[in-house]
N, CA, C and O atoms as a GROMACS GRO file, in nm:
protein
  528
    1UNK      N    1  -0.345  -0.043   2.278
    1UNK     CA    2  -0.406   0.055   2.190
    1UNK      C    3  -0.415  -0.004   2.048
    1UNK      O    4  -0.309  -0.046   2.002
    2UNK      N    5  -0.526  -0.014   1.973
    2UNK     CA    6  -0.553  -0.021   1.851
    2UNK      C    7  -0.564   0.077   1.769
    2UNK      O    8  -0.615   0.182   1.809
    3UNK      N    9  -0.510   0.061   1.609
    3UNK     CA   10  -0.553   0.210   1.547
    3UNK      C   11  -0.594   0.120   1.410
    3UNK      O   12  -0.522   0.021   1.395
    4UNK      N   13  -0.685   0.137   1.322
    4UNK     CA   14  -0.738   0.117   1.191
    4UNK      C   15  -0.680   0.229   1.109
    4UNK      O   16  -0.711   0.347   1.124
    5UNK      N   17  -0.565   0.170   0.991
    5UNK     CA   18  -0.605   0.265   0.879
    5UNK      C   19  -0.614   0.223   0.745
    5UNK      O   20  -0.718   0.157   0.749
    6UNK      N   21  -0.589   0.220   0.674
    6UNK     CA   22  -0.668   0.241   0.547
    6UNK      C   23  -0.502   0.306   0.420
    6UNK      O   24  -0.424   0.401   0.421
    7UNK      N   25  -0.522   0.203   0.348
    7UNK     CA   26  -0.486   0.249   0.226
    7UNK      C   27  -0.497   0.210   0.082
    7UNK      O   28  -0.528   0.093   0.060
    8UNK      N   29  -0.469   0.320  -0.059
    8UNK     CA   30  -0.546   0.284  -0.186
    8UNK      C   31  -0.432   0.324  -0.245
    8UNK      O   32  -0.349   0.409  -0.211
    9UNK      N   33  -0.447   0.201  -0.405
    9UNK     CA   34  -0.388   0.238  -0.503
    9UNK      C   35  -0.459   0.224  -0.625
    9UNK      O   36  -0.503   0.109  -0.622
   10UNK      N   37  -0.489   0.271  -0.718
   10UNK     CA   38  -0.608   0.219  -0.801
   10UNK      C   39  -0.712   0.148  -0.770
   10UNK      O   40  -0.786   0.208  -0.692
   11UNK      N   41  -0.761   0.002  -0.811
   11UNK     CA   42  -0.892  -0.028  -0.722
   11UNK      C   43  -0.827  -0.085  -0.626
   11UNK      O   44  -0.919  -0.141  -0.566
   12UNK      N   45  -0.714  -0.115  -0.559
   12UNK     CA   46  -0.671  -0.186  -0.434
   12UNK      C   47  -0.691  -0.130  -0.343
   12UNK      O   48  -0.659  -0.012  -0.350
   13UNK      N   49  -0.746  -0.171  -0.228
   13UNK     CA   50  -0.775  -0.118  -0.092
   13UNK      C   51  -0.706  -0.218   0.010
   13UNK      O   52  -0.723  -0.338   0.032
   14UNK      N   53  -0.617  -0.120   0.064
   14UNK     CA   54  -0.597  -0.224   0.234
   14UNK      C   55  -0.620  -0.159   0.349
   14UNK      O   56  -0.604  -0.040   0.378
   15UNK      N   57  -0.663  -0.257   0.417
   15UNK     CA   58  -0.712  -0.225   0.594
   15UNK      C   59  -0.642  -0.282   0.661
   15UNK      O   60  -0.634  -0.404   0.646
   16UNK      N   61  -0.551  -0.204   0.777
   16UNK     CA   62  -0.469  -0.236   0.877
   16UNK      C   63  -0.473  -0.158   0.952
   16UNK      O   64  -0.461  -0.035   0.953
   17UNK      N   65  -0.506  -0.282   1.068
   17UNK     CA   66  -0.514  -0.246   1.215
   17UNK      C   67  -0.379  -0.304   1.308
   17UNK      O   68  -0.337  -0.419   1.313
   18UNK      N   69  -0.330  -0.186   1.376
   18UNK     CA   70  -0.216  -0.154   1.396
   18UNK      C   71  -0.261  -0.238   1.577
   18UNK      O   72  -0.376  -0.224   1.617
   19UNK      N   73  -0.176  -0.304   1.651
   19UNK     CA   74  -0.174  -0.289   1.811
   19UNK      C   75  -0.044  -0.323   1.857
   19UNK      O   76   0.048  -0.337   1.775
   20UNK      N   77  -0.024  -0.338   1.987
   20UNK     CA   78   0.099  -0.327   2.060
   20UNK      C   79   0.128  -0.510   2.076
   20UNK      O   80   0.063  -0.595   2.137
   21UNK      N   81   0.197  -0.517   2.031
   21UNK     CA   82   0.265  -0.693   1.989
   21UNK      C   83   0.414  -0.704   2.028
   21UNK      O   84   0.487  -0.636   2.100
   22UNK      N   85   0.440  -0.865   1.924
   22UNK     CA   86   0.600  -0.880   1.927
   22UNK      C   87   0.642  -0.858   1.801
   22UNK      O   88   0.762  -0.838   1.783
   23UNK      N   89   0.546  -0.857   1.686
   23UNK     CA   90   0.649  -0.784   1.563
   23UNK      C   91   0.572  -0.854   1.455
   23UNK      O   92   0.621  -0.848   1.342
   24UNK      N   93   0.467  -0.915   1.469
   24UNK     CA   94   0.398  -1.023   1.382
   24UNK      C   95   0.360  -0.940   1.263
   24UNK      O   96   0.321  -0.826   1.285
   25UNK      N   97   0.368  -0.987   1.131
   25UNK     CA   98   0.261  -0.839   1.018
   25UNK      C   99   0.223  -1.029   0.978
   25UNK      O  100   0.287  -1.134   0.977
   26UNK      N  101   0.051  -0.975   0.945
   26UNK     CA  102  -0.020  -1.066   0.875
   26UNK      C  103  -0.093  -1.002   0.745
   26UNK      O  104  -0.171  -0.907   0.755
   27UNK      N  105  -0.060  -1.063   0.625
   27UNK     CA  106  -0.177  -1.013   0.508
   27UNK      C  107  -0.228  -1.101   0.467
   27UNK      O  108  -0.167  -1.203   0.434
   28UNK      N  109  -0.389  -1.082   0.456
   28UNK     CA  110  -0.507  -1.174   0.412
   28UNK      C  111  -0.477  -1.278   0.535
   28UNK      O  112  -0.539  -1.380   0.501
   29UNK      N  113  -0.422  -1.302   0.645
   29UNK     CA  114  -0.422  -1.404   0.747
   29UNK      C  115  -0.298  -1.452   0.699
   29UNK      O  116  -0.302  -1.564   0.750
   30UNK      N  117  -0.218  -1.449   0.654
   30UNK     CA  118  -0.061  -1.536   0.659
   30UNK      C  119   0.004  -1.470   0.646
   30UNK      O  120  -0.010  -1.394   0.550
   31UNK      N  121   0.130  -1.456   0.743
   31UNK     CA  122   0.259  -1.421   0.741
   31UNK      C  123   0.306  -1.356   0.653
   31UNK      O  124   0.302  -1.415   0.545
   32UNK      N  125   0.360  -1.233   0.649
   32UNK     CA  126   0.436  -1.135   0.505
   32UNK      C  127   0.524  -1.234   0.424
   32UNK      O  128   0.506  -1.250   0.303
   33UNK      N  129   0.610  -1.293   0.489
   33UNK     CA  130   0.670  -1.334   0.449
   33UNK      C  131   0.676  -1.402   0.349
   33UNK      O  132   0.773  -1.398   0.273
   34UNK      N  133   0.542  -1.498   0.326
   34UNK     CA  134   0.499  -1.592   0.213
   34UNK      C  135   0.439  -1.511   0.146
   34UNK      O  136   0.354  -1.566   0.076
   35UNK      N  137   0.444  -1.344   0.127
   35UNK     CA  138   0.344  -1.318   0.009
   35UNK      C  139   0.460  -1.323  -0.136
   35UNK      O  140   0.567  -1.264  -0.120
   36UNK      N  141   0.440  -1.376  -0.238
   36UNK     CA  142   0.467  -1.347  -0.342
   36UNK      C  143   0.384  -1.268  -0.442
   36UNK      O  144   0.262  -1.254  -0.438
   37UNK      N  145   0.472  -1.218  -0.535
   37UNK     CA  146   0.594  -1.236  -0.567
   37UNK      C  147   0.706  -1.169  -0.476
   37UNK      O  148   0.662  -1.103  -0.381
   38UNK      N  149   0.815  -1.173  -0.487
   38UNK     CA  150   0.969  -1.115  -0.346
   38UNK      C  151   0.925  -0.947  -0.353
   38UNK      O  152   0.882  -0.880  -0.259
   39UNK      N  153   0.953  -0.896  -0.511
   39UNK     CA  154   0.903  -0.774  -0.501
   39UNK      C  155   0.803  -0.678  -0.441
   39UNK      O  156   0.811  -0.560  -0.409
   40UNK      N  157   0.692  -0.782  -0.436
   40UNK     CA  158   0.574  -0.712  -0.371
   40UNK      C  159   0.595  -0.699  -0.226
   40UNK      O  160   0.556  -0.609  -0.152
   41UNK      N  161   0.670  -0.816  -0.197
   41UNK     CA  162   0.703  -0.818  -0.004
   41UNK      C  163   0.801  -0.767   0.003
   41UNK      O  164   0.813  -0.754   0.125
   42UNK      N  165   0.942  -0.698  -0.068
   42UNK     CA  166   0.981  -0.595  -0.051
   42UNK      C  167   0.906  -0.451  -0.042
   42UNK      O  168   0.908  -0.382   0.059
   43UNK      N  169   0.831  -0.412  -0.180
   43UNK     CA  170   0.761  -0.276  -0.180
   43UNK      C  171   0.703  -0.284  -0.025
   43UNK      O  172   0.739  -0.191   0.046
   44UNK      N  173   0.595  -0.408   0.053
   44UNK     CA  174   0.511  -0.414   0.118
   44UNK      C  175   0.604  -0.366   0.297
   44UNK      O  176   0.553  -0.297   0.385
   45UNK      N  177   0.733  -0.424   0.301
   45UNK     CA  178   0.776  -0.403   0.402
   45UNK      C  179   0.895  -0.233   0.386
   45UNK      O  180   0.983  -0.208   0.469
   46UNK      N  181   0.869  -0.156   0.280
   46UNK     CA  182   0.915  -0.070   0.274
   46UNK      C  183   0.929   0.050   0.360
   46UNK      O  184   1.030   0.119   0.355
   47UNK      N  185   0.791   0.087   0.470
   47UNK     CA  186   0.792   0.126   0.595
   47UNK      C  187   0.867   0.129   0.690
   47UNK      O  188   0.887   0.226   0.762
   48UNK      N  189   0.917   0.019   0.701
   48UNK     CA  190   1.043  -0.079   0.820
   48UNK      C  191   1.146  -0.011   0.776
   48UNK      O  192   1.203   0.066   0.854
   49UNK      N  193   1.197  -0.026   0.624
   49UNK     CA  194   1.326   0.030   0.617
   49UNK      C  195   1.377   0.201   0.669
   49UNK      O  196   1.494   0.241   0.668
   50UNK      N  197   1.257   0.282   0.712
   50UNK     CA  198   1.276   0.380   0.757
   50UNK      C  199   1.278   0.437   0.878
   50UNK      O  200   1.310   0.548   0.919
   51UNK      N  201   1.227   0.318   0.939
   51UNK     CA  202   1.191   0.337   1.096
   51UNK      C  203   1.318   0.263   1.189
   51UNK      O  204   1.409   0.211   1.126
   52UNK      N  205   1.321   0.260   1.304
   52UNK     CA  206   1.408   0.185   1.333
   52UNK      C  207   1.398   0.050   1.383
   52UNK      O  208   1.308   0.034   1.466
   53UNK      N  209   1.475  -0.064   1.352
   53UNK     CA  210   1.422  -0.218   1.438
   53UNK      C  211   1.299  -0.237   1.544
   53UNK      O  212   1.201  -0.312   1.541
   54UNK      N  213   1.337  -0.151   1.626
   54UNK     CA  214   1.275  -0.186   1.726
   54UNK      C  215   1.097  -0.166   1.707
   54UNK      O  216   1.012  -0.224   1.773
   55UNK      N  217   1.072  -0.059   1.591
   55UNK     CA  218   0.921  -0.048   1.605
   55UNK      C  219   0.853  -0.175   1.552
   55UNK      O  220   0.750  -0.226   1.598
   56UNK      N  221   0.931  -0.222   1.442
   56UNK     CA  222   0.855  -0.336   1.401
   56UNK      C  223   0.853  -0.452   1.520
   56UNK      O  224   0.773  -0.546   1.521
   57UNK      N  225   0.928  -0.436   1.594
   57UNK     CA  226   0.923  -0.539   1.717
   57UNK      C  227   0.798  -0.508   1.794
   57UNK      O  228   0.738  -0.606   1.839
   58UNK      N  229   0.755  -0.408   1.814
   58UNK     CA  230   0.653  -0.353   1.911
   58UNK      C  231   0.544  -0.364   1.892
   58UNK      O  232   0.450  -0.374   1.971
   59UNK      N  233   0.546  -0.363   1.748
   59UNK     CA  234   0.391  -0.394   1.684
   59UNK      C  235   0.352  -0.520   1.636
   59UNK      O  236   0.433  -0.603   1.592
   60UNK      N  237   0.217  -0.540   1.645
   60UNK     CA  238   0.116  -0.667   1.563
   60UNK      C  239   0.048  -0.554   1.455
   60UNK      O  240  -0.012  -0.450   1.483
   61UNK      N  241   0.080  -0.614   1.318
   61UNK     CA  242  -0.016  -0.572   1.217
   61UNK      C  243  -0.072  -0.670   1.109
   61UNK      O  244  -0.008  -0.725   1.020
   62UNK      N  245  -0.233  -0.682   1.143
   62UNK     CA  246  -0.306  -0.733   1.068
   62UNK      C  247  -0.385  -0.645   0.922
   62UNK      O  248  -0.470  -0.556   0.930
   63UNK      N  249  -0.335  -0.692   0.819
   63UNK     CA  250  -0.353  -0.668   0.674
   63UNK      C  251  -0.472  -0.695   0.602
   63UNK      O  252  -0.450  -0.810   0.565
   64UNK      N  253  -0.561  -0.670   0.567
   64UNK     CA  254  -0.652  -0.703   0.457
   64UNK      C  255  -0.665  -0.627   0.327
   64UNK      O  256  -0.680  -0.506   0.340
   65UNK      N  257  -0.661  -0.669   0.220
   65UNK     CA  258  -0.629  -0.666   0.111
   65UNK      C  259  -0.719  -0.699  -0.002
   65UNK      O  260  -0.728  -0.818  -0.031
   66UNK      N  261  -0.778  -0.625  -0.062
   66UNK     CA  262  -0.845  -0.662  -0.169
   66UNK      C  263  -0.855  -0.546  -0.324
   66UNK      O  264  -0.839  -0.424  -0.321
   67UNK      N  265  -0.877  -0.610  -0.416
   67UNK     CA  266  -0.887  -0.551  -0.550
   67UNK      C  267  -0.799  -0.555  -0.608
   67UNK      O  268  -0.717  -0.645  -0.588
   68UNK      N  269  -0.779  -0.455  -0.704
   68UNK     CA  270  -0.634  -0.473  -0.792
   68UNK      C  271  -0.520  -0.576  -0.812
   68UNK      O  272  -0.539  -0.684  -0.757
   69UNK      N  273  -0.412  -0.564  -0.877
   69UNK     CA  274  -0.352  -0.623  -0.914
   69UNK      C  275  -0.234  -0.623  -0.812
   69UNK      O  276  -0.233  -0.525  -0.738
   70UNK      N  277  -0.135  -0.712  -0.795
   70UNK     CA  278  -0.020  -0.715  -0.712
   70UNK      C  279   0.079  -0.630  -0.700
   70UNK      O  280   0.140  -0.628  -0.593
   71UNK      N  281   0.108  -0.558  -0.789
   71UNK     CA  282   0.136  -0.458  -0.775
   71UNK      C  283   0.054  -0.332  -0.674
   71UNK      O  284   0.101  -0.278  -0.573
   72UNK      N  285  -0.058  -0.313  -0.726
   72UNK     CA  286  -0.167  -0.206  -0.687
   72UNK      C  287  -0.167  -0.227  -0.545
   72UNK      O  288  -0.144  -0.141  -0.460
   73UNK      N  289  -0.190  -0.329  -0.528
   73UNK     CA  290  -0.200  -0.415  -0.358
   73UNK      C  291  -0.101  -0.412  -0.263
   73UNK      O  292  -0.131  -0.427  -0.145
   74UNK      N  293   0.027  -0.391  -0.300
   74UNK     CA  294   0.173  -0.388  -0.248
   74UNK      C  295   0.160  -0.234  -0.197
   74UNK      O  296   0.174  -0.218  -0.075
   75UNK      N  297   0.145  -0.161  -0.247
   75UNK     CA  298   0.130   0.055  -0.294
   75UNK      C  299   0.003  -0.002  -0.169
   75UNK      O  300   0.035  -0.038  -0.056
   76UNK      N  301  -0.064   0.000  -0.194
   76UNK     CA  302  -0.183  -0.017  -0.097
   76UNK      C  303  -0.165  -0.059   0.088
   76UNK      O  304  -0.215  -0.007   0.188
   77UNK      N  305  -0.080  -0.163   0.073
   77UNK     CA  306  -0.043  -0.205   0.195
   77UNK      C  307   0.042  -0.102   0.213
   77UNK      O  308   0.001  -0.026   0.300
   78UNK      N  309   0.151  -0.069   0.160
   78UNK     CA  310   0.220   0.032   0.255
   78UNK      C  311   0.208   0.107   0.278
   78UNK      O  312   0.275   0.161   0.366
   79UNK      N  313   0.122   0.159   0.220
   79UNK     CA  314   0.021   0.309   0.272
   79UNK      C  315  -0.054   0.293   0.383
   79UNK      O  316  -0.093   0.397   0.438
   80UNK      N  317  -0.089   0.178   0.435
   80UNK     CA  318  -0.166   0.139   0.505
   80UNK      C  319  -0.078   0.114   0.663
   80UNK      O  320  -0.124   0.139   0.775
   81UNK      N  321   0.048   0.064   0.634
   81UNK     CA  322   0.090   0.059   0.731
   81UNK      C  323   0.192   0.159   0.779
   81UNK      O  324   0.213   0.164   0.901
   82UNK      N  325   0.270   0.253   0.682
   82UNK     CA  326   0.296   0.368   0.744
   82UNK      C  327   0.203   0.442   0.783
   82UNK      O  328   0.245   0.522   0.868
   83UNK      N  329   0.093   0.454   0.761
   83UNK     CA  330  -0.034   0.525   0.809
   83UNK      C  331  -0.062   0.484   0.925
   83UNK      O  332  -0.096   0.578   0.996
   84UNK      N  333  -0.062   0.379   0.979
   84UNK     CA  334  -0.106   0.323   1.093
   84UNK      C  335   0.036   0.272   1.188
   84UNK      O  336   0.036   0.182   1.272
   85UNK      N  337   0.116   0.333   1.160
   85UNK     CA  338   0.279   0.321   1.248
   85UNK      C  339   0.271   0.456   1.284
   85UNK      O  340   0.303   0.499   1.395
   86UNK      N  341   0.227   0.527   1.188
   86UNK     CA  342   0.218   0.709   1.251
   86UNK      C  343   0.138   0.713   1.311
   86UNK      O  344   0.172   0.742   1.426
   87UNK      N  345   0.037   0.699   1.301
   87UNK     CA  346  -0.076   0.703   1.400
   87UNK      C  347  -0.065   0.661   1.511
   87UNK      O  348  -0.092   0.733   1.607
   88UNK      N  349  -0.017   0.514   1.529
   88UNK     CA  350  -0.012   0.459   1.656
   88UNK      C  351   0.069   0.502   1.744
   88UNK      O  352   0.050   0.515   1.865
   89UNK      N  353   0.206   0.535   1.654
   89UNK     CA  354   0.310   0.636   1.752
   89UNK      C  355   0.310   0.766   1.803
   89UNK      O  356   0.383   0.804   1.894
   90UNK      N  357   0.206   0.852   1.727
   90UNK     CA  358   0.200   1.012   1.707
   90UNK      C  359   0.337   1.012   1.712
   90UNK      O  360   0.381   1.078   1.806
   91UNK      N  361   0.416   0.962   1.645
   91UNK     CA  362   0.534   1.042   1.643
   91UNK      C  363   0.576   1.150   1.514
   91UNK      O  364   0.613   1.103   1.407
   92UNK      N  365   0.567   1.277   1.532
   92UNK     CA  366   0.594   1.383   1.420
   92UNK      C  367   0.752   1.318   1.350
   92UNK      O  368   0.744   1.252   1.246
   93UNK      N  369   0.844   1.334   1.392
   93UNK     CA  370   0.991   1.272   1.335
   93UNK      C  371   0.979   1.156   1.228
   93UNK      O  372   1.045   1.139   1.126
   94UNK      N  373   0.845   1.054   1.298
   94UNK     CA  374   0.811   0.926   1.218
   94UNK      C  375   0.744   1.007   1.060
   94UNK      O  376   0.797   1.022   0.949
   95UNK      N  377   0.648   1.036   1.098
   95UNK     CA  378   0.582   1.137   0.975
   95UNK      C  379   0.675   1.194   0.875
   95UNK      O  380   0.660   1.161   0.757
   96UNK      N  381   0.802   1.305   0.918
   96UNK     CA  382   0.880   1.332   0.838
   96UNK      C  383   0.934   1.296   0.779
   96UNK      O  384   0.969   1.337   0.669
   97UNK      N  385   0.965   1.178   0.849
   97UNK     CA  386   1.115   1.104   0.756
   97UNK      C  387   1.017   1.032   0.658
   97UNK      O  388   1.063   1.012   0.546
   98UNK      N  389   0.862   0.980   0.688
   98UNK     CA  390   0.786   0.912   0.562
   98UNK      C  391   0.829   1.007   0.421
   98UNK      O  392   0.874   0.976   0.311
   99UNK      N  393   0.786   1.153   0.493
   99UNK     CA  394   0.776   1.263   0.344
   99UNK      C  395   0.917   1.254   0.283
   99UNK      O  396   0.959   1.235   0.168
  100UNK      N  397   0.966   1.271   0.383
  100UNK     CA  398   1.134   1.345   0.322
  100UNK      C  399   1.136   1.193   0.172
  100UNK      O  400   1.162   1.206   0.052
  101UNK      N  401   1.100   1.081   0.240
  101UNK     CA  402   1.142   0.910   0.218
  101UNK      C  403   1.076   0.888   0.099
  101UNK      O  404   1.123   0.824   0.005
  102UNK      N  405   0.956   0.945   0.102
  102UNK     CA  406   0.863   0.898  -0.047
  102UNK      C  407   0.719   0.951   0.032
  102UNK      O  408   0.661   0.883   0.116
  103UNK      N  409   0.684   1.058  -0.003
  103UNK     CA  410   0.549   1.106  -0.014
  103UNK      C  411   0.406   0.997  -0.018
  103UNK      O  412   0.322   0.993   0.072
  104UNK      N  413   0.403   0.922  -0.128
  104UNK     CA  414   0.306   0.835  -0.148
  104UNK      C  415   0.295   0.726  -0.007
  104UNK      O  416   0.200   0.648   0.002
  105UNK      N  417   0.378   0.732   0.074
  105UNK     CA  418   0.382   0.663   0.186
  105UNK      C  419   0.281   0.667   0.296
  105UNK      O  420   0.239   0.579   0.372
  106UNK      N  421   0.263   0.752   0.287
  106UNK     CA  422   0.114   0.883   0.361
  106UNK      C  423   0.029   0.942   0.299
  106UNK      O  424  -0.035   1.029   0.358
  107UNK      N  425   0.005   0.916   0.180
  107UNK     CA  426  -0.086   0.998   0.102
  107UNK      C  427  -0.130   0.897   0.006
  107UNK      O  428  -0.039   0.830  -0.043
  108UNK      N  429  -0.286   0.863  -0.042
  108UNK     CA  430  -0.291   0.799  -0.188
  108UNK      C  431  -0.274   0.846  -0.298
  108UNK      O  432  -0.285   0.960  -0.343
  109UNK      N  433  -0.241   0.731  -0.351
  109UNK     CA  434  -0.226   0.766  -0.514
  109UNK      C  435  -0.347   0.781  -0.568
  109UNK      O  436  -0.412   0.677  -0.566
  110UNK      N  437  -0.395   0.865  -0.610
  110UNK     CA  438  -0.515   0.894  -0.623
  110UNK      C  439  -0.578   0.834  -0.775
  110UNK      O  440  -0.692   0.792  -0.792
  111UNK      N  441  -0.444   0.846  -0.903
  111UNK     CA  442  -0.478   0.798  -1.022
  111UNK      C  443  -0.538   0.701  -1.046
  111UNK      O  444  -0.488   0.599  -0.998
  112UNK      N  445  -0.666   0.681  -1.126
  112UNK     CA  446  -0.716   0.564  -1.187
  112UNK      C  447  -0.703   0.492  -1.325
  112UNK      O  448  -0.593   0.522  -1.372
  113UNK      N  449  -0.763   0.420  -1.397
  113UNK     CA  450  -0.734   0.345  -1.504
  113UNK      C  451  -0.800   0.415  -1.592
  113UNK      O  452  -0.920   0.390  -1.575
  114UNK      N  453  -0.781   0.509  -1.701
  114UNK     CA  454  -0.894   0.614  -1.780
  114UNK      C  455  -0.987   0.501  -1.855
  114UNK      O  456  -0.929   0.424  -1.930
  115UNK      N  457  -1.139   0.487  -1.836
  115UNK     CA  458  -1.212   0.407  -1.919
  115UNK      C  459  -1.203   0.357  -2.040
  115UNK      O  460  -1.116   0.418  -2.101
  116UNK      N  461  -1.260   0.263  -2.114
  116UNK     CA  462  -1.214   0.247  -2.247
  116UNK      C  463  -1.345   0.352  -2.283
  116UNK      O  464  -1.422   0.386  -2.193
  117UNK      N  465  -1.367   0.406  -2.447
  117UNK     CA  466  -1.436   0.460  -2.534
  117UNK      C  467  -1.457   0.400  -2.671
  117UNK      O  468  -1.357   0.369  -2.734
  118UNK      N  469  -1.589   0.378  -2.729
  118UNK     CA  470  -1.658   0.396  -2.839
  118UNK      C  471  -1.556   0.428  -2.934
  118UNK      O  472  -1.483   0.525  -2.917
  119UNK      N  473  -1.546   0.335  -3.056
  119UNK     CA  474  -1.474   0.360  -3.144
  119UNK      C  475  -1.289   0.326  -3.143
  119UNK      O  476  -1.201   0.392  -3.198
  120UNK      N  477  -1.282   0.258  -3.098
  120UNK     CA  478  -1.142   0.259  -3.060
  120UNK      C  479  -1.104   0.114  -2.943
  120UNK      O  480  -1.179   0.083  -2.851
  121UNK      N  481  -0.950   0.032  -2.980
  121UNK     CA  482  -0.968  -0.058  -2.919
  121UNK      C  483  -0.938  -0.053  -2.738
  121UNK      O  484  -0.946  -0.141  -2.653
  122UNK      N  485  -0.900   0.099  -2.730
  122UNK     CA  486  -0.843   0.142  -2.600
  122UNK      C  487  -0.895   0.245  -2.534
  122UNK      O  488  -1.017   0.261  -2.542
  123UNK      N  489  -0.815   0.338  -2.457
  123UNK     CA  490  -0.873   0.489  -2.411
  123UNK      C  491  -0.892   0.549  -2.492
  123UNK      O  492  -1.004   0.580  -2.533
  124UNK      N  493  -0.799   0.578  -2.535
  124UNK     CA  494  -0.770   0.694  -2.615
  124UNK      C  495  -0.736   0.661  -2.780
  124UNK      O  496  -0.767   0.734  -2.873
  125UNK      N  497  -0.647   0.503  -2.792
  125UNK     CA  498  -0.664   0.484  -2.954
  125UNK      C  499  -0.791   0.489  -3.064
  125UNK      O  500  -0.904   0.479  -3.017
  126UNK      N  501  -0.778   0.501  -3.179
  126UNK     CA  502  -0.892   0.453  -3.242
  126UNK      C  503  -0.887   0.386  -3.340
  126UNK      O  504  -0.765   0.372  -3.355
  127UNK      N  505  -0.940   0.329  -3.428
  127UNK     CA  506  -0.944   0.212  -3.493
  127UNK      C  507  -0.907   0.296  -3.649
  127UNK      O  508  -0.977   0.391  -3.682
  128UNK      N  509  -0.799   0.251  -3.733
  128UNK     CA  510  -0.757   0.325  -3.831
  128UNK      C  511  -0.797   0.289  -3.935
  128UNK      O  512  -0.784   0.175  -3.980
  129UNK      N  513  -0.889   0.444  -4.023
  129UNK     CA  514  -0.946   0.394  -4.180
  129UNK      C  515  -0.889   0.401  -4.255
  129UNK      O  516  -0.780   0.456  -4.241
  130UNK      N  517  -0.925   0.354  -4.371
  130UNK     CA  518  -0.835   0.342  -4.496
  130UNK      C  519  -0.959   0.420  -4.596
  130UNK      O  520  -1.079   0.398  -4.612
  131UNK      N  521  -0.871   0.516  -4.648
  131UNK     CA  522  -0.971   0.572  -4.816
  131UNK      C  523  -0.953   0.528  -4.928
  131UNK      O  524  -0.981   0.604  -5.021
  132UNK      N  525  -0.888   0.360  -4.969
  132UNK     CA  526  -0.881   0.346  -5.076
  132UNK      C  527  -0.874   0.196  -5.040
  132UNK      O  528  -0.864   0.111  -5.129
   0.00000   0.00000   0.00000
């Protein structure tokens, strides 16, 4: 069984397709393991820590990854792959313990970067006059 899902964090998007394996996770085509920086392949394997050993054994998950920043991309993948560990399992218990665990796990972050504006070197700053 295959399942596709999908996850976002600002402009980062990842696509992972979930199937029945020996435990392999690939992002962009190489091994989790080599993604740097450590942090990001911690945030990225954060799923695992809630589930038990054995699911990550059961599964092959292939990662694709694009936009944002490494951070953004990390939030992205794991949305992507608790999304697609629930799915593939229908397991309700799996689902819960995501929410109880961290909400954003199953759900996107929906926030974006507020545009810059006219007059000002930022969003919201503006450029300060002087009357004398």
């Amino acid at each position: 069984m295959v399942t596709n899902t999908s996850g976002k964090k600002k402009t980062a998007i990842a696509r992972a397709t979930v199937r029945d394996g020996t435990g392999k996770i690939r992002i962009n085509a190489q091994p989790v393991e080599l993604v740097e920086p450590e942090l990001s392949r911690l945030k990225m394997l954060e799923p695992f820590r809630v589930v038990d050993r054995n699911v990550r054994d059961d599964v092959d998950i292939d990662i694709s990854v694009e936009g944002g920043g490494t951070v953004g991309q990390a939030d992205a993948v794991r949305t992507a792959v608790a999304r697609g560990l629930v799915e593939h399992s229908n397991d309700a218990e799996l689902r819960d313990a995501y929410r109880e665990f961290d909400r954003s796990l199953l759900v996107n972050d929906v926030r974006q970067r507020e545009s810059k504006k006219w007059g000002g070197p930022g969003a919201r700053a503006r450029y300060q006059k002087s009357y004398r």
